[in-house]
C-alpha positions as CSV (number, residue, x, y, z in Angstrom):
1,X,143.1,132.9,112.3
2,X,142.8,136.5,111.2
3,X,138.9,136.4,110.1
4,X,137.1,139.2,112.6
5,X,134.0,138.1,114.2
6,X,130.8,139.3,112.8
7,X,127.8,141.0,114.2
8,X,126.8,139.1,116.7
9,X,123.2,137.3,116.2
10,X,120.4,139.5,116.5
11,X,117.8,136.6,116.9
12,X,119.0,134.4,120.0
13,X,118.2,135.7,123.5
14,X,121.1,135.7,126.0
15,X,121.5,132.8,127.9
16,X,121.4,135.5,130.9
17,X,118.5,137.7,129.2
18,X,120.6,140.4,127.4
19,X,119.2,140.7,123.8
20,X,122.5,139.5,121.7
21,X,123.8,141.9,119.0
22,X,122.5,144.9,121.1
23,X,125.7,147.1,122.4
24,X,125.4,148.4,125.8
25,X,124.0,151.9,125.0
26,X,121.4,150.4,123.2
27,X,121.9,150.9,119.6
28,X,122.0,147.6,117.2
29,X,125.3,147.1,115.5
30,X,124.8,147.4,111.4
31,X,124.8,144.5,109.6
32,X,126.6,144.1,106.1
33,X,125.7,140.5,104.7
34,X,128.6,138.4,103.1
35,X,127.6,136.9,99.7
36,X,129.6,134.0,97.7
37,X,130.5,136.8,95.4
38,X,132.1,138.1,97.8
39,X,134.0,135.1,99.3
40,X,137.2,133.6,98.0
41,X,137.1,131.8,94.1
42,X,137.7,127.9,94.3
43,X,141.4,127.2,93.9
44,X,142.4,124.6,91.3
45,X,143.6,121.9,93.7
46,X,141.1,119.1,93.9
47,X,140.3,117.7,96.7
48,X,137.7,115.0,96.9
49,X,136.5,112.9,93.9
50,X,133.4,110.8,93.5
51,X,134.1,108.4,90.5
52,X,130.8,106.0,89.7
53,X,129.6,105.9,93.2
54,X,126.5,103.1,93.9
55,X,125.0,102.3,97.2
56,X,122.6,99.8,97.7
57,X,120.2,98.6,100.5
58,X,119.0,94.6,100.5
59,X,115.6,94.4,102.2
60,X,113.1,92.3,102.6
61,X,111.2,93.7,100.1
62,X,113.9,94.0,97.1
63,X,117.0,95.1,96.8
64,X,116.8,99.7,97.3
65,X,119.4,101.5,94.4
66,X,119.8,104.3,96.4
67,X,122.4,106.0,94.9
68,X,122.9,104.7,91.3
69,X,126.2,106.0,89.5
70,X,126.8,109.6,91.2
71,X,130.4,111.3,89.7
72,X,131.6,114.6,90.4
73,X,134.8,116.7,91.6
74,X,135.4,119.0,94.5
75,X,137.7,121.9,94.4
76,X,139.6,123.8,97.3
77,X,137.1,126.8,98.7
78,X,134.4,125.4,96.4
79,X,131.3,125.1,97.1
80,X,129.0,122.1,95.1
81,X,125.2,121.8,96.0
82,X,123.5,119.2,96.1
83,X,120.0,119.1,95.2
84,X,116.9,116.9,94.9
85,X,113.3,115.7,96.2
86,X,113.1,113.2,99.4
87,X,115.0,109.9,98.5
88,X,116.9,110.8,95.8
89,X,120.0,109.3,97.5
90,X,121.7,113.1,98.2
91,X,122.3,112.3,102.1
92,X,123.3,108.4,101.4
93,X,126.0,109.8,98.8
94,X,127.1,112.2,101.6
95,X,127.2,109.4,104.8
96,X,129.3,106.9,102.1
97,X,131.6,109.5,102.1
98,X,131.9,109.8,105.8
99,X,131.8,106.2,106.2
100,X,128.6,106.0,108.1
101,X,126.3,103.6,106.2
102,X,125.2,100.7,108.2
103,X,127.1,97.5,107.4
104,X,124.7,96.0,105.6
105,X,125.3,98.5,102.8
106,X,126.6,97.9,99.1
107,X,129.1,100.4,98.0
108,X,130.9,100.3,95.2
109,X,132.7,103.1,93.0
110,X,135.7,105.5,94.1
111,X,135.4,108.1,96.6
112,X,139.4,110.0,96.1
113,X,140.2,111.8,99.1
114,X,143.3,113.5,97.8
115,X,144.2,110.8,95.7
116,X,143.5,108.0,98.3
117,X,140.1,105.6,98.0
118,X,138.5,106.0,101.3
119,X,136.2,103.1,100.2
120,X,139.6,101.0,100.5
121,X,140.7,102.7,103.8
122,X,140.8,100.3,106.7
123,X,138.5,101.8,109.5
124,X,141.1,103.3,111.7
125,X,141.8,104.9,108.7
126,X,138.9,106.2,108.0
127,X,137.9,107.1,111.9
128,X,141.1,109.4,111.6
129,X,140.2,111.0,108.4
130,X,136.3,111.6,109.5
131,X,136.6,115.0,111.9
132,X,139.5,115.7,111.0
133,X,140.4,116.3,107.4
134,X,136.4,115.6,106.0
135,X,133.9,116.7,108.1
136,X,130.2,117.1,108.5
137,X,127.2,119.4,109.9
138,X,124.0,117.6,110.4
139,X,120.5,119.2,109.6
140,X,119.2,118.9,113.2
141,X,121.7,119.5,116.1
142,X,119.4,119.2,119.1
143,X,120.1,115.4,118.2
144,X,123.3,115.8,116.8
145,X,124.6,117.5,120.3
146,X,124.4,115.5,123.8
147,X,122.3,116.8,126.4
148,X,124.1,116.2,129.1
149,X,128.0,117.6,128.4
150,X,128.3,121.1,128.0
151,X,128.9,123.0,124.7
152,X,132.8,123.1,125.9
153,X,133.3,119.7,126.1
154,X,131.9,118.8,122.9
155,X,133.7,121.0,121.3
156,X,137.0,119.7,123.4
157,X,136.2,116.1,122.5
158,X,136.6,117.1,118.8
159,X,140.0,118.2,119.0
160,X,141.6,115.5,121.7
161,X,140.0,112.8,119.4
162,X,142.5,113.8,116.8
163,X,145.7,115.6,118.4
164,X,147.4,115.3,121.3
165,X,146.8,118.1,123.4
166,X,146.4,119.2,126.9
167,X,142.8,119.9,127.7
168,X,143.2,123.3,128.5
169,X,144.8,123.6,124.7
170,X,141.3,122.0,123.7
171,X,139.5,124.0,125.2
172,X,141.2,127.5,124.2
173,X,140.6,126.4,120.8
174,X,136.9,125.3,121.6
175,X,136.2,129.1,122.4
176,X,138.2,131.2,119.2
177,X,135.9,128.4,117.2
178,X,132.7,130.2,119.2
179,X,133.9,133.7,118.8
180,X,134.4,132.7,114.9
181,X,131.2,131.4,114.3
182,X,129.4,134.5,115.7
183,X,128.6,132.9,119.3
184,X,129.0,136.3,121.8
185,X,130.7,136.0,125.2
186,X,132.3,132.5,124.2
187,X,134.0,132.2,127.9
188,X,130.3,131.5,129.3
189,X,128.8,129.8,126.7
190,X,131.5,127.2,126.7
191,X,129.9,126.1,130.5
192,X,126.5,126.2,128.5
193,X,124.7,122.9,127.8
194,X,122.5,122.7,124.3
195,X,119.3,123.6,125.6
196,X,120.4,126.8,126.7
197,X,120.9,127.6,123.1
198,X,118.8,128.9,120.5
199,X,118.2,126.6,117.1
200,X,120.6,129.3,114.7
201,X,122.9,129.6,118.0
202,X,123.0,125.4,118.2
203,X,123.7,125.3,114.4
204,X,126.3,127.8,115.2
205,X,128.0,125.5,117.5
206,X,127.9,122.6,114.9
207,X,129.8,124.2,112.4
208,X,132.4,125.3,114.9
209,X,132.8,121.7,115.9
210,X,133.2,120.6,111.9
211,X,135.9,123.3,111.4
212,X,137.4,122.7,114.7
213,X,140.6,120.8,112.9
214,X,140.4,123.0,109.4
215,X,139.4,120.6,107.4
216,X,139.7,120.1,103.5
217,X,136.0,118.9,103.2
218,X,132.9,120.4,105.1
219,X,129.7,118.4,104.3
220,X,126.3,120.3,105.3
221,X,123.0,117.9,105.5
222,X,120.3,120.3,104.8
223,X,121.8,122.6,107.6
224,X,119.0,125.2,107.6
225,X,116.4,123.0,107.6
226,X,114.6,123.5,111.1
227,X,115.6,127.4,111.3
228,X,113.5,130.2,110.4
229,X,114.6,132.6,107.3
230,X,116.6,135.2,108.9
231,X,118.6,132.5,110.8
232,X,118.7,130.2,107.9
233,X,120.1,133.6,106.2
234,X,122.6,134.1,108.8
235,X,124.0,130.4,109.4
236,X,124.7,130.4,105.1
237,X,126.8,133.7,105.6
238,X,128.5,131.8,108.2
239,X,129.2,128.9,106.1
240,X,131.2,131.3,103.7
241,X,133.3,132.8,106.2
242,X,134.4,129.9,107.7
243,X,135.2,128.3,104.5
244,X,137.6,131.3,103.0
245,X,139.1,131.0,106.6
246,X,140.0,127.8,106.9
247,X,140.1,127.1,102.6
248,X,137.7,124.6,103.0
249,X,135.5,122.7,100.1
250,X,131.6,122.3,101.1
251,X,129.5,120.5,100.0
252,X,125.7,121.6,100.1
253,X,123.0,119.2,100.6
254,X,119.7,120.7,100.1
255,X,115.9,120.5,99.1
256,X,115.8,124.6,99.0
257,X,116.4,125.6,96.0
258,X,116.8,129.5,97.2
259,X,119.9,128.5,98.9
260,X,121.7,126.4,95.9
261,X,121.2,130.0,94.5
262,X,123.2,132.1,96.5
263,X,125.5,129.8,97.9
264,X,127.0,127.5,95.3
265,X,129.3,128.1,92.7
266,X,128.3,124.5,91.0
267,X,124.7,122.5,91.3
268,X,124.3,118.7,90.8
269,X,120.3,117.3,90.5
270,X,119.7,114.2,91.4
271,X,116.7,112.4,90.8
272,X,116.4,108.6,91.8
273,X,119.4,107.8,92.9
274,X,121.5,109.1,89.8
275,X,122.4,112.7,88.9
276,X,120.4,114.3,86.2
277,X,122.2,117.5,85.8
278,X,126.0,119.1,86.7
279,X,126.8,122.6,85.5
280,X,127.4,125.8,87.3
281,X,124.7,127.2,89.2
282,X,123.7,129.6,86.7
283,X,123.8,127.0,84.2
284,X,121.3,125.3,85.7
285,X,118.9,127.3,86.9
286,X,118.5,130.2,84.0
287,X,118.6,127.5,81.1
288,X,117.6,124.0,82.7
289,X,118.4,121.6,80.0
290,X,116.5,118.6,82.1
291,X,112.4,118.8,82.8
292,X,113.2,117.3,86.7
293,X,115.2,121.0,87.0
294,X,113.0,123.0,85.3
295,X,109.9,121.6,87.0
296,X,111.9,122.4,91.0
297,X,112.5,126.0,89.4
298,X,108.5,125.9,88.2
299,X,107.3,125.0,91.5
300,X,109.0,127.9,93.2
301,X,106.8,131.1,94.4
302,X,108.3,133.9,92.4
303,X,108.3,137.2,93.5
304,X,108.0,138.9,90.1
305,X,105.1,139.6,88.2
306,X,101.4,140.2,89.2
307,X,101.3,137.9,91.6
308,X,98.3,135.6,90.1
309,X,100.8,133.3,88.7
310,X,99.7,129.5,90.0
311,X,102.5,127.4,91.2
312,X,103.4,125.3,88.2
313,X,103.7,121.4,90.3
314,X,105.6,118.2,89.5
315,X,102.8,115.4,89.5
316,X,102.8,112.2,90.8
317,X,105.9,111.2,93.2
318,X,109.1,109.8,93.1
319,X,109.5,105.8,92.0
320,X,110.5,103.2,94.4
321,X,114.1,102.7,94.4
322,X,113.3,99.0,95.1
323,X,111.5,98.3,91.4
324,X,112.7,101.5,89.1
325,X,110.7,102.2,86.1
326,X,111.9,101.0,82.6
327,X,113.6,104.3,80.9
328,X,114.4,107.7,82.4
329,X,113.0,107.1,86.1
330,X,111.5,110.9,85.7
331,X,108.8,109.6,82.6
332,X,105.9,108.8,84.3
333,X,105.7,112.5,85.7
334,X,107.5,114.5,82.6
335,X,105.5,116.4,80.0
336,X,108.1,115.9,77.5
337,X,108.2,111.9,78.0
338,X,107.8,109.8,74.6
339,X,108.3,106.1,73.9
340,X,111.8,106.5,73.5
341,X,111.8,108.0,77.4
342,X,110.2,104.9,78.6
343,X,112.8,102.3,76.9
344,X,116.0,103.3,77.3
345,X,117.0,106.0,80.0
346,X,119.5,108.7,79.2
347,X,123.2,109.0,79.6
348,X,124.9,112.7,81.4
349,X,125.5,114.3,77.9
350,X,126.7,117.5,77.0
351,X,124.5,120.6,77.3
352,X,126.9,123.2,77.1
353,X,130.4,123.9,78.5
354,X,130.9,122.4,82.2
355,X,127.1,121.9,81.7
356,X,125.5,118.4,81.1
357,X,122.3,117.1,81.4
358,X,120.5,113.6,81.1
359,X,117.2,114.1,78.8
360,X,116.1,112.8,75.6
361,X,114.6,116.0,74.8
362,X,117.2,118.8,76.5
363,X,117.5,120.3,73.2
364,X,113.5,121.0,73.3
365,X,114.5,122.8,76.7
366,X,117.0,124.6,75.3
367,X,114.5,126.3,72.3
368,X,111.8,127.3,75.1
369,X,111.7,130.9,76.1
370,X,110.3,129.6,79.3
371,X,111.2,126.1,79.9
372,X,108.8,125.9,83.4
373,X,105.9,126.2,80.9
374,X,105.8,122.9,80.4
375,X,104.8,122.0,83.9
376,X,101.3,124.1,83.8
377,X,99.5,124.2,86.9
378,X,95.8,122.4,86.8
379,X,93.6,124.3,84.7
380,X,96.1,126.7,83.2
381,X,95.3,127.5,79.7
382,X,98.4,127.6,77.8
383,X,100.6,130.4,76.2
384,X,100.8,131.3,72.6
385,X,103.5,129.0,71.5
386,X,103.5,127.1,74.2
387,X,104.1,123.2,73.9
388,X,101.6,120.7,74.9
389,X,102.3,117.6,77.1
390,X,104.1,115.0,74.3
391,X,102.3,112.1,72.6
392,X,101.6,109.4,74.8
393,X,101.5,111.5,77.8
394,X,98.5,112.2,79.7
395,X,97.9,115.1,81.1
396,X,96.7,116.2,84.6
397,X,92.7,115.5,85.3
398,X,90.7,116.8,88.3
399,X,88.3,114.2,89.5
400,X,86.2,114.2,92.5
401,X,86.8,112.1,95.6
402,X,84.0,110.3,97.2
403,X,84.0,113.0,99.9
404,X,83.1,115.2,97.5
405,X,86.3,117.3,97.2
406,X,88.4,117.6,94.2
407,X,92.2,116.9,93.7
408,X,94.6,115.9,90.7
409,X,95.5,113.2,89.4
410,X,97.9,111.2,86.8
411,X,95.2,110.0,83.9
412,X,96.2,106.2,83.3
C-alpha cells in the first residue's frame, strides 16, 4: 500500500512517556487535515444493496418492528450515513447485515452483497464473508478488544481466520495496518495489551483490524462516540484515508449530526424503524424536505449569529416500536401534523433529484425560508411569516411540577 502515514496523534501519551507527534528536537510536526472533498469520488460499481429490509423482535410484551422497510445502495469509496435518535433501528439494520442478530430475530428483505443474498447464505458462508470482505468497527473498543491478548495478536487472529498464512506473515501485516492507521512505533505497540492504549489510539487499532483484509464494505457503529472532539476529529480523517486506500464503501452510523456533515457523500434519516429521508448530504441538510430532519438540524447549537438563539427541541420522545402509532410514527411530536398525518403514514416520495422524502407536507418545507422555524423553542415568539403549529396540533405548555419547578410538556 502506497498511502504515507500521517502525523502521528498529538493527544495519546506514549506507552513509554514520550509525548506522540513530538519529533525529537522538540518541535510538533504540522498538521494538514484530510477532508471528504479531498478523498477519492465513489466509483460506479455497487457493492452492497439493502432491498425492503424488516427485522423484528417477539417479546413478551408484543412483537418490536425494529427496522420496518429500510432500502438503499452502496457504491465503491462511498460513504452513506446513517442517522437517527436512540431506537430507530440504525445499528439493528447494520448487525442484520453482518449477521449478528440473535436467533430469535425476524428478518426478511434482501441484503445483495455483490449480487449474492447474504440473508440466504448458509453460516459458513456468512462467517467467511464477515471480516473479510464486510466488516465492522464498533462504537466502544475497550469491549470490543480482549484484555488479555496483546494488540498483535488480535490483529494476527484477523488475518489467519481468513487466509492461510504463516504467523509471522500475520503479524507483518498486523504492524503496516498500525503504521497506516497513525499508530507511532508499531514494532512495540504490537506487544501492547488495550489498556496501555489511549481511547482515539484503541479506535485506531479497531479500524486497522476492519481493514486488515481490504474489504469492500466497512461498517462504523457510532465510532466516535466515547472520544473527545479533537480525537473524534482525527479518527474521521482516518476513516477517509483508509477508505481511498483500500477502495472501500463505509457506511456511517451516527447520532452526530456534525459528522454526517463532513464525512458523507449521501445521508439516510431514519425514524422508527423506517427511513424518512435519502438524498445527498447537502440535500438534506440545507433544504430538509421532512420535519424529523429539520427538527435534528433545529436542535443543533449554531455558531452563527448573536448567540441568543434558544435551541429549537423535538418534543416528546420516540414511539414504542412494540405498538406504533396510527399514521406517520413522527405525528404526535410534528408541528406540521394534520388528520391526514394521523391516518395514513407516508410513502419515500420524490423531493427532488436523488432526493426523497416521506411527509405529507414536504412541499410546506420546501416554501420555508427557514424550515427549523417550525420547531420554536418554549416561549419563542414567532417570526414575521412564520407558520404556526397546524390544526389539531397542540402546542408546547410549561406547567409546574409539584416540586415547584417548571418543565414542558405535550398539551393532550
Amino acid at each position: 500500500m502506497g498511502i504515507t502515514p500521517p502525523p502521528l496523534d498529538t493527544t495519546a501519551p506514549d506507552i513509554h512517556g514520550e509525548p506522540d507527534g513530538m519529533l525529537h528536537g522538540g518541535a510538533e510536526e504540522v498538521h494538514t487535515a484530510y477532508t471528504l472533498a479531498d478523498s477519492k469520488p465513489p466509483l460506479d460499481e455497487e457493492v452492497l444493496k439493502v432491498e425492503n429490509l424488516t427485522v423484528e423482535f417477539p417479546t413478551d410484551d408484543g412483537l418490536v418492528k425494529a427496522v420496518r422497510g429500510v432500502d438503499y445502495t452502496l457504491r465503491a469509496r462511498e460513504v452513506l450515513g446513517i442517522v437517527g435518535e436512540s431506537g430507530s433501528g440504525k445499528s439493528v439494520s447494520s448487525m442484520a447485515i453482518m449477521g449478528l442478530l440473535p436467533k430469535n430475530a425476524r428478518i426478511r428483505g434482501r441484503i445483495l452483497f455483490r449480487g449474492k443474498d447474504i440473508l440466504a447464505m448458509r453460516a459458513k458462508e456468512q462467517r467467511a464473508l464477515r471480516g473479510e470482505k464486510i466488516a465492522m468497527i464498533f462504537q466502544d473498543p475497550m469491549t470490543s478488544l480482549n484484555p488479555v491478548h496483546t494488540v498483535g495478536d488480535q490483529l494476527a487472529e484477523a488475518v489467519l481466520a481468513h487466509h492461510l498464512v504463516p504467523r509471522r506473515q500475520a503479524l507483518a501485516k498486523a504492524r503496516h495496518m498500525l503504521d497506516l492507521v497513525g499508530i507511532p512505533q508499531a514494532e512495540r505497540r504490537l506487544r501492547a495489551y488495550p489498556h496501555e492504549f489511549s481511547g482515539g489510539m484503541r479506535q485506531r487499532v479497531m479500524i486497522a483490524m476492519a481493514i486488515i483484509n481490504d474489504p469492500d464494505v466497512i461498517i462504523a457503529d457510532e465510532p466516535t462516540t466515547a472520544l473527545d472532539v479533537t480525537v473524534q476529529a482525527q479518527i474521521l480523517e482516518k476513516l477517509l484515508e483508509v477508505k481511498d486506500e483500500v477502495n472501500a464503501a463505509i457506511l456511517m452510523i451516527t447520532h452526530d449530526l456534525g459528522v454526517i456533515a463532513g464525512m458523507a457523500h449521501r445521508t439516510l434519516v431514519m425514524y422508527a424503524g423506517k427511513p424518512v429521508e435519502v438524498g445527498s448530504t447537502d440535500d438534506v441538510f440545507y433544504t430538509p424536505r421532512m420535519p424529523y430532519t429539520a427538527g435534528l438540524l433545529g436542535s443543533v447549537p449554531s455558531l452563527e449569529g448573536e448567540g441568543e438563539e434558544r435551541l429549537r427541541p423535538i418534543v416528546g420522545t420516540p414511539p414504542s416500536l412494540i405498538r406504533l402509532p396510527a399514521g406517520c410514527p413522527f405525528s404526535p411530536r410534528c408541528p406540521l401534523a394534520t388528520a391526514e398525518c394521523r391516518e395514513s403514514e407516508p410513502a419515500l416520495e420524490a423531493a427532488g433529484d436523488s432526493h426523497w422524502a416521506a411527509c405529507h407536507h414536504s412541499d410546506r418545507l420546501a416554501a420555508a425560508d427557514d424550515p427549523t422555524a417550525f420547531f420554536r423553542a418554549d416561549g419563542e415568539p414567532a417570526a414575521a411569516g412564520e407558520a404556526e403549529p397546524a390544526d389539531g396540533v397542540p402546542a408546547r405548555q410549561t406547567v409546574t411540577t409539584t416540586e415547584g419547578t417548571t418543565e414542558s410538556e405535550e398539551g393532550q
